[in-house]
N, C-alpha and C positions, 0 to 999 in steps of 0.2 A: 597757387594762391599765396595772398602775403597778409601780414599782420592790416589791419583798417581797410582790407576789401570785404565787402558785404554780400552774401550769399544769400539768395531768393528776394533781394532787396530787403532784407529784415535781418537777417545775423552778420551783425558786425567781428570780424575775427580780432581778437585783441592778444592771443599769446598761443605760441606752439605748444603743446604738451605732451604730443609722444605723437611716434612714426613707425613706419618701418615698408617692408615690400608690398603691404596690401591695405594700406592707410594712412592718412594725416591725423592726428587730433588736433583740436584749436578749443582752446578757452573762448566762448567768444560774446557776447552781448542780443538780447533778444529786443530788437530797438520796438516791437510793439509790444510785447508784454512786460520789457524794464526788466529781468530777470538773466543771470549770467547761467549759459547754459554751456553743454560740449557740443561740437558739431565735427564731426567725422568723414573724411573724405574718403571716398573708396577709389579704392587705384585701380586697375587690371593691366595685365602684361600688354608688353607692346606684343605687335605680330597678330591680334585676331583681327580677321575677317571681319566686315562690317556684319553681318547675317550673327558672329558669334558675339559681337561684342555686343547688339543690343539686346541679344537674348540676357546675356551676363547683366546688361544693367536693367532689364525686365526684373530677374531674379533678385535684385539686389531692392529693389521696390516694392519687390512681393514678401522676401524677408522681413524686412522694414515695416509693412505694416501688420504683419504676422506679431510681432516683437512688440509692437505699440498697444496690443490687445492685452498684452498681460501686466500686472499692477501686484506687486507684493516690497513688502521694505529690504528684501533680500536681491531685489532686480533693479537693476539701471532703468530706469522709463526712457522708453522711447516717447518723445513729445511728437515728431514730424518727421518726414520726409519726403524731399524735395530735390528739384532737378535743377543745375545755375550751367547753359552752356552746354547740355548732354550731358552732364558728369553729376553720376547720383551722390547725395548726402543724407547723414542721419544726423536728426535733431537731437541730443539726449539731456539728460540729466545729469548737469556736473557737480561732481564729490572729489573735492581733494583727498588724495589715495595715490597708494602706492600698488601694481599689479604683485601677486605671489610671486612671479618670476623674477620681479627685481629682487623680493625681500630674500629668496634663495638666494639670487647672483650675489648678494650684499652677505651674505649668513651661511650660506653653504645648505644646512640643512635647519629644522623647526624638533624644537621639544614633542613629544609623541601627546601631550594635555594639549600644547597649543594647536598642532592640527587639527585636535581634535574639535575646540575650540570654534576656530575659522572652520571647520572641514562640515558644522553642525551648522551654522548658518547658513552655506552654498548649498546644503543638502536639501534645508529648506527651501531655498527657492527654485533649485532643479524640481524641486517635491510639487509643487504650484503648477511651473512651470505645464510638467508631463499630466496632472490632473485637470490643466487646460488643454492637452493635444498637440502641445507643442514638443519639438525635438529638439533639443540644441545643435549639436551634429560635431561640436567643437571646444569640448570641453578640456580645457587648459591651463599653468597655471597664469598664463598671460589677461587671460579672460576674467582671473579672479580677482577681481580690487578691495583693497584695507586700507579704511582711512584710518586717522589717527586715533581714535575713539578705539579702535578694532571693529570695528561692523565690516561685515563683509558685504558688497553684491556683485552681480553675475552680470557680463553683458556680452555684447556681439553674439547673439541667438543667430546662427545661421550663414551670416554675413559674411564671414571667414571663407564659408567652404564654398562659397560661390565664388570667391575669388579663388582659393585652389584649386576649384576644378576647373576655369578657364584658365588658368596656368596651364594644369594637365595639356586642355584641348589644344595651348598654343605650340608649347615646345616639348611635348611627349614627357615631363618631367617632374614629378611630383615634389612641392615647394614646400608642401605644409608642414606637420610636426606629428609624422609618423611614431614617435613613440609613448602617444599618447591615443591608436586607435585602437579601438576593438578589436577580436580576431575576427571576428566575421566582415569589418568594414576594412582590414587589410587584404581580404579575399574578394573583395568585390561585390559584396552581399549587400541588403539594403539596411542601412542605419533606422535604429528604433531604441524607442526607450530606457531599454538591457544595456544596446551599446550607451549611451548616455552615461550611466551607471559603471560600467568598464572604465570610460575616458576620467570620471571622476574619483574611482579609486584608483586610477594611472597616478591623477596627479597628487593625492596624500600619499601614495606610495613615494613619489620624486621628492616632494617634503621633507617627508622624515628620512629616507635612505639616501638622499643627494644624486639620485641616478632613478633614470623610468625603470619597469620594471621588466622590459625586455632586453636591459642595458643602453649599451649605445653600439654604433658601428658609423666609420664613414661611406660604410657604403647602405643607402636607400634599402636597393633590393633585397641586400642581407639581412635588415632589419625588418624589412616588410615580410619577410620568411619566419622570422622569429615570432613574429608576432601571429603573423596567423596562425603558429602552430598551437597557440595558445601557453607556452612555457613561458612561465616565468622566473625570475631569481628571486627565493625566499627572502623575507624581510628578516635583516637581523637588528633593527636599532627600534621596531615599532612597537616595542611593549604590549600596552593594551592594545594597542588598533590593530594589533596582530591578524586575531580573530577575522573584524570585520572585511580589512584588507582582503585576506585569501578568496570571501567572499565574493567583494565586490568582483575580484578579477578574475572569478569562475570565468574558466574557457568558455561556457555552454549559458548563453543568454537566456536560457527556461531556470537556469537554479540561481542566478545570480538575485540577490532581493531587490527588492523597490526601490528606489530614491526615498520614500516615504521610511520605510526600516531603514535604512541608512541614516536617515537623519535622527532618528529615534536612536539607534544603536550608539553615534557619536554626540547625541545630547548627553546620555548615561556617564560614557566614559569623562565626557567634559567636566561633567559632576562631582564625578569619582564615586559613582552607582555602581559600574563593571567593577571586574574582577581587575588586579593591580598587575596580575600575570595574563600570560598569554595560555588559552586552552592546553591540555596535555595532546600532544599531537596523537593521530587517529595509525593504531599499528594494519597494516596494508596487510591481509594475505596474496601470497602469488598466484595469480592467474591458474584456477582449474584447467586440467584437458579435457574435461568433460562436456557434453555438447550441450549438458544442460542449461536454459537461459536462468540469467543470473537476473536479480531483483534489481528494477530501474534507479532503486536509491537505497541505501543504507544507511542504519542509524548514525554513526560516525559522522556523517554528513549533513545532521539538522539545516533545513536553510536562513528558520529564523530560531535563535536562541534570547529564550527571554529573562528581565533582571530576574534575579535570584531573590526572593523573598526578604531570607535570612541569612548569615551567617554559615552559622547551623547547617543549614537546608545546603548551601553550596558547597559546605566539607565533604558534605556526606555523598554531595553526587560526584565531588574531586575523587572520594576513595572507591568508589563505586565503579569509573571511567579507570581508576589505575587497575583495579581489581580485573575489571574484562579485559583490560589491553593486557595483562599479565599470561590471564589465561589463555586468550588468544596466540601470543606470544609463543608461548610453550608448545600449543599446535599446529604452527610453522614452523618450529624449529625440528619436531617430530618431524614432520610431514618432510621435509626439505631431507633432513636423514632420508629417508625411506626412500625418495624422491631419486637421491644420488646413491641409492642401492642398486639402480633399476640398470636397464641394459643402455646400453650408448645411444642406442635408435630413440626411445622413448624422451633422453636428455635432451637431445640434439637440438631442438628447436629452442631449447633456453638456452645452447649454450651452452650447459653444462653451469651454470652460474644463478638460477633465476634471481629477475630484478625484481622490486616488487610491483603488482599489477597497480593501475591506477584506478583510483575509488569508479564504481559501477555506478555509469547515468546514459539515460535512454540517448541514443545518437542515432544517427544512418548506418544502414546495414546493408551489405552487397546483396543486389538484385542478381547478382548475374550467375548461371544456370551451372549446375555442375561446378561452383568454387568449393576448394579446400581450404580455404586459408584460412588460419584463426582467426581469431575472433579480435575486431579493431580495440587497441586500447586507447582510451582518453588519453587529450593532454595531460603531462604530468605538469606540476608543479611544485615537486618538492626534488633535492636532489637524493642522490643514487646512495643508498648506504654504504660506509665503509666498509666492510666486510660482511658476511654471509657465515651462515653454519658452516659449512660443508666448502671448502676452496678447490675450487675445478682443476685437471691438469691446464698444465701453461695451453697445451694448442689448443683447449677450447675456451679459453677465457678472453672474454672481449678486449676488442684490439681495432689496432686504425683499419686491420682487413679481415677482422672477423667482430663483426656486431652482433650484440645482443640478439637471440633468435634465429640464427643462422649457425650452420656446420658450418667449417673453418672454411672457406673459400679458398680454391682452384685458381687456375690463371682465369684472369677476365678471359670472357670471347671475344672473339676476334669482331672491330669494329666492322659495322655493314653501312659502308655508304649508300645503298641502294633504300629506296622507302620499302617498308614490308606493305604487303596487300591485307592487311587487317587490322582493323584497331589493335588489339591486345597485341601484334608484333609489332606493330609502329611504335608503342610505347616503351616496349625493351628494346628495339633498334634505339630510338633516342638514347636510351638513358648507357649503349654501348659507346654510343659517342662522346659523349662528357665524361669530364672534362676536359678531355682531350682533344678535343676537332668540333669547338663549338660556331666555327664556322658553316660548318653541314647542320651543326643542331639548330642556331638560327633560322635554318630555314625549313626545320621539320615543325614550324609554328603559323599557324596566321596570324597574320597584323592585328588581330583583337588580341591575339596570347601575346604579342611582341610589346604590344602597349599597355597592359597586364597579363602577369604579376612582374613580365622583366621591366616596362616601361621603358627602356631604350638599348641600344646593344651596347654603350659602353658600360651599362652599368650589367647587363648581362653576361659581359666578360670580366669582370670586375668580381663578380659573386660567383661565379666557376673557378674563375681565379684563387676562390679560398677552399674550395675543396679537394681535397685527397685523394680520396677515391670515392665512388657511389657504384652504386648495385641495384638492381629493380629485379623482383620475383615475382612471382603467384598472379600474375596478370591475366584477368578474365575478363572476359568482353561481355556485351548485353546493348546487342544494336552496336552503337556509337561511344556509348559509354563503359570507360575501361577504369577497374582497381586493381590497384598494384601498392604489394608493399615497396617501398624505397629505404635503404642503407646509403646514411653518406655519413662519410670520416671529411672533417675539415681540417684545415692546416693548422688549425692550434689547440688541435688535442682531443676538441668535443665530435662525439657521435648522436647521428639521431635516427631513430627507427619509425617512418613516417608511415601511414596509409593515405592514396591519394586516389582522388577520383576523377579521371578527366571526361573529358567531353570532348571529340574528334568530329570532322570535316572532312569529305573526302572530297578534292579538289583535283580534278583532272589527272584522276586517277593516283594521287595521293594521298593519304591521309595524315592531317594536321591535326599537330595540338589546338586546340582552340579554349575551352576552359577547362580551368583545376581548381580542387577543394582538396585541401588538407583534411581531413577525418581526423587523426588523432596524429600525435609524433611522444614521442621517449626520446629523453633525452640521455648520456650517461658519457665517460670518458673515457676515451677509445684509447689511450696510453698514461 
């Protein structure tokens, strides 16, 4: 398309104004209702199949009028859409504006008032949005437009992800902008309202700290691993949005709050209603041995926190929160003594070191008959304290070849290129082969595992390529489905201590990986 060609015989295009892999924009003239509107071209990859490309521009017209149903001053209206030639277009509403992404690339990072700011009017119209039934799916800061006024709104509902995922389907290779997805929608899970919510505190976290929150990597897969595990890097520049932040990026879709509390929460701050500090962080005890079940949520963990009346009224629950962290405090330090009184056997699964556990919320629990393994910890998201009561001897204190949780390790065993005849030995046979002979590992997978979570083999050589060593224990089976903890050292420094849960295929007398769920991962520094 070019400047003065007219699309559906009524939008006359009169000026470019932003492009890129999965769109044109044009300024363009609505010659029968007289009004300058935007009109957006949708791209798709070369290489699909005719069967996929009309599905893809099915979706894109089913988007389209999904997006046109919804009406708030927080959202881009969709006016229409229309087909010129097979190639689908959105009719919109144009607002001179600048997208968050540029004002980053332009600024680096945003005042923690001003996200908040901008962060309370996108809240509001996600808020709309989801109390119509809709999902966004693509929540970014590219997505979010500021005109000059500062008003923000929201647009391309949907649209986006239909174009990355006939990417996906074209060339096995995920194009979009991974570090802004949920963990559940980097595992392959179905995207809902929670993730919405995730994507959105993604992007006031890139705001104010200049970087997403699972960092960055040039490799895809790496990042797609990080992200599922749900760790994140603590914010150090977000002042008041502190609080809300940690929230919104709760690993676990059931504790994260509403887009509705999210926007109420960043109206407050906008204010200067909140508190001008960030909460006293919540003191973690270490994970009991005890087989007793622990309470699905603890108070440490309110999911919504409300304005504080008074003054007054907020001191006194400041001293009151320092008060129990203190006491609490003193009963880990105790307990951790006594703890490292005990005999080596008893140590041994901590290492000699314990981290501390990550805050208790309801998850998945091994089905499978006769397991010993402990008990799965959450993602963490804070990092690893500087020291401990008690300092462990050197050979049990974590290291690139001894993690968290484990007795110092032995020489690895000897790799088995042969397939084991069981799930639960298929899964330790792989994980003997990595890093080191990921050409046999490639093919302990089927083409549904090859195309998630590795998505292609170079980049699945690429992300073995950065670790160290890895290790898989406590693997028990249940049918088809196998948990196993996993220890992996990567090349620069960081260890993670994962629970994972696959799902195998037995293929002519093989058995293949076919799907994985992360459960939980620790993160901590292995040198």
């Amino acid at each position: 398309m070019d400047v003065d060609e007219v699309v559906a015989g009524r939008y006359r295009l009169t000026e470019r104004v932003g492009g890129g892999g999965m769109g044109v924009v044009w300024q363009a003239h609505d010659e029968r209702l007289r009004r300058t509107v935007a009109v957006k071209e949708v791209l798709f990859p070369p290489g699909l199949d005719e069967p996929r490309l009309e599905e893809a521009r099915r979706r894109t017209m089913r988007e389209g009028r999904i997006a046109a149903k919804l009406h708030h001053p927080q959202l881009i209206a969709v006016y229409d859409v229309v087909e010129d030639e097979g190639r689908p277009y959105l009719v919109m509403e144009y607002m001179p504006s600048t997208s968050l992404s540029q004002l980053l690339a332009e600024r680096g990072t945003l005042s923690p008032l001003e996200v908040a700011r901008l962060g309370a009017q996108a809240a509001a119209a996600l808020a709309a949005a989801h109390a119509a039934g809709v999902v966004h799916r693509d929540v970014k800061p590219s997505n979010i437009l500021v005109g000059d006024d500062q008003t923000v709104k929201i647009t391309d509902f949907g649209v986006s992800r239909v174009v990355e995922d006939a990417s996906l389907t074209a060339t096995g290779t995920f194009v979009g902008t991974p570090g802004y997805l949920a963990p559940e929608a980097a595992r392959g899970k179905r995207v809902v309202f929670a993730s919405d919510v995730y994507s959105f505190g993604a992007t006031l976290y890139t705001a104010v700290e200049g970087s997403s929150p699972a960092g960055t990597s040039d490799n895809p897969m790496a990042l797609l691993h990080r992200i599922a595990s749900g760790d994140i890097i603590p914010p150090k520049q977000a002042g008041p949005l502190t609080d809300i932040l940690t929230r919104l990026l709760d690993p676990d879709p059931d504790r994260r709050p509403t887009m509705e509390q999210a926007h109420e929460a960043l109206a407050e701050i906008a204010e200067g209603r909140a508190p001008a500090a960030a909460p006293l962080p919540p003191v973690v005890p270490p994970a009991e041995p005890s087989a007793q079940p622990r309470p699905a949520e603890e108070p440490a963990t309110e999911r919504v926190v409300p304005a504080e009346p008074t003054t007054g009224a907020r001191n006194r629950r400041r001293l009151l929160v320092a008060l129990a962290a203190l006491v609490v405090l003193v009963a880990v330090t105790t307990t951790l003594v006594l703890i490292n009184k005990g005999d080596d056997e008893r140590t041994a699964d901590r290492g000699g070191n314990p981290a501390p556990a990550d805050t208790s919320r309801s998850s998945e629990t091994s089905s499978a008959a006769g397991s010993t393994s402990e008990p799965s910890n959450t993602p963490s998201r804070t990092e690893q304290p500087a020291s401990s009561p008690a300092t462990p001897p050197a050979s049990s204190r974590p290291g690139p070849n001894n993690p968290p949780g484990n007795k110092p390790p032995g020489n690895k065993p000897p790799q088995n290129n042969q397939p084991a005849n069981n799930p639960a030995a298929a899964v330790v046979s792989y994980y003997q082969l990595v890093p080191g002979n990921t050409a046999e590992g490639w093919t302990r997978m089927t083409p549904r595992f090859q195309n998630f979570p590795a998505r292609n083999r170079q980049n699945y050589e690429s992300y073995w390529n950065s670790v160290r060593s890895v290790r898989a224990s406590g693997a028990s089976a249940n049918g088809s489905t196998v948990d196993v903890t996993v220890d992996l050292v990567f090349k620069d420094g960081r260890g993670s201590r994962e629970q994972h849960r696959y799902t195998l295929v037995n293929q002519n007398g093989r058995w293949l990986l076919d799907t994985v769920d992360v459960l939980s991962a620790r993160q901590y520094r292995a040198d």
